[in-house]
C-alpha positions in Angstrom: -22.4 3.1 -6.5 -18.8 3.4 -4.6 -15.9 3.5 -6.3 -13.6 0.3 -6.5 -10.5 0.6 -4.9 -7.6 -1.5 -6.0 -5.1 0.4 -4.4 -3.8 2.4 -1.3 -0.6 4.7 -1.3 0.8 6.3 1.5 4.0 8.4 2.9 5.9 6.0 5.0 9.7 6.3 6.7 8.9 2.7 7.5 10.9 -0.3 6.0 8.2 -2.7 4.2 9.0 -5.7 6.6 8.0 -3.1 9.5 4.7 -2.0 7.7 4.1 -5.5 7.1 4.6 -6.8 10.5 2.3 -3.2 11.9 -0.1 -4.5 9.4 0.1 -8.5 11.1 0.7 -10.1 7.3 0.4 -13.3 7.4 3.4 -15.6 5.5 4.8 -12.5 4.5 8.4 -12.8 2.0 10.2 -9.6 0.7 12.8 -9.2 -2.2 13.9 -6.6 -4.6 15.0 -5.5 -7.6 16.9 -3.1 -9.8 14.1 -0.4 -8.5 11.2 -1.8 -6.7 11.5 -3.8 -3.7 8.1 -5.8 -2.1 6.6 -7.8 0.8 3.8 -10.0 0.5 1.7 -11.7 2.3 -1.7 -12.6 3.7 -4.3 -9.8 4.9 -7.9 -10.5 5.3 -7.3 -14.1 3.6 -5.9 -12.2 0.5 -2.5 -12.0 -0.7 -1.3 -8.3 -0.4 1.7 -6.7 -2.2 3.6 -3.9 -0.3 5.6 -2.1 -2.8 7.6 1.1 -3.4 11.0 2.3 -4.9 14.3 1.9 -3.3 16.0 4.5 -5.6 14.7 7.7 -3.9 15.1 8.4 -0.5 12.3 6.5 1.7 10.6 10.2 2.5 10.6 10.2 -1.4 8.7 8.2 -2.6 5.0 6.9 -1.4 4.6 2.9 -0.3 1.6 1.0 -2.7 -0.4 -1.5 -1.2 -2.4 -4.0 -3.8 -3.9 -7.5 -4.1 -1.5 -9.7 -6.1 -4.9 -10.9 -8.3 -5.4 -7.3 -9.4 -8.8 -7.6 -7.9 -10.7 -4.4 -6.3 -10.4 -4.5 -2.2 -14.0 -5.2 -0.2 -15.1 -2.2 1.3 -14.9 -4.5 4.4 -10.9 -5.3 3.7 -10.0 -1.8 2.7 -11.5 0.0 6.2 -9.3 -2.9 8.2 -6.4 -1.8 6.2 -7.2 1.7 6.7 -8.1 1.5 10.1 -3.9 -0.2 11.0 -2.3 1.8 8.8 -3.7 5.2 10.2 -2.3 4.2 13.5 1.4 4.5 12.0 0.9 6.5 8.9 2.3 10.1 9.3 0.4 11.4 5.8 -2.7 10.9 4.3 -4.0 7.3 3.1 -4.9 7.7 -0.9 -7.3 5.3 -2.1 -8.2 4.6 -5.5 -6.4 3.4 -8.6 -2.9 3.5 -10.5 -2.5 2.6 -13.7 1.1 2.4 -15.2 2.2 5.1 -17.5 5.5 5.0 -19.0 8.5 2.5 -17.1 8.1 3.0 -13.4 5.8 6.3 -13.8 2.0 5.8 -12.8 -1.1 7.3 -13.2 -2.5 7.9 -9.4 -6.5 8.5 -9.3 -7.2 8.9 -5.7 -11.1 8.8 -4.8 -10.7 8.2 -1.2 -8.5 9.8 0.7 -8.0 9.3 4.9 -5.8 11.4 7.5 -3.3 9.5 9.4 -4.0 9.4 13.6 -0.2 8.3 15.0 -0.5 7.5 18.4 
């Protein structure tokens, strides 16, 4: 039996409202906090959250991508996720699972992983 994947992580010098507009979100909104900042929106008739840290430099830090109910991706949503991002991804696409450790630390278990193909 496949793994489940509920998340996908990724090096990205994008801004989020780029990757989200490279990824054709649907309704997506942004904001930010004291650390994280988001985008979310529609993908595959789910609601996606874009998400990374704004308090390391963006070559820093990795961009998450999960579904707001916490629910595992399809293996049919995951591949068209897969299959945008590697067109703009410079970095390999982890897929798998992070768990929250301590604060804004997490646990990354990667079962999956794809190489990026920038055109």
């Amino acid at each position: 039996m496949p793994e489940l994947i509920f998340d996908l992580w990724f090096p990205s010098t994008y801004s989020l409202k780029r990757i989200a507009s490279r990824l054709e979100l649907k309704e997506a909104h942004s904001d930010d906090e004291n650390y994280w900042e988001w985008v979310i929106g529609t993908f595959d008739g789910i609601e996606i959250d874009l998400t990374r840290t704004h308090t390391l430099p963006i070559d820093a830090t990795e961009t998450r991508i999960f579904r707001l109910d916490h629910e595992a991706f399809s293996a049919q949503t995951k591949l068209k996720l897969i299959e945008r991002l590697r067109d703009f991804v410079h970095g390999p696409i982890q897929c798998g699972k992070m768990t929250g450790a301590d604060g804004h630390n997490f646990i990354k278990l990667s079962v999956e992983s794809y190489e990026s193909n920038p055109k």
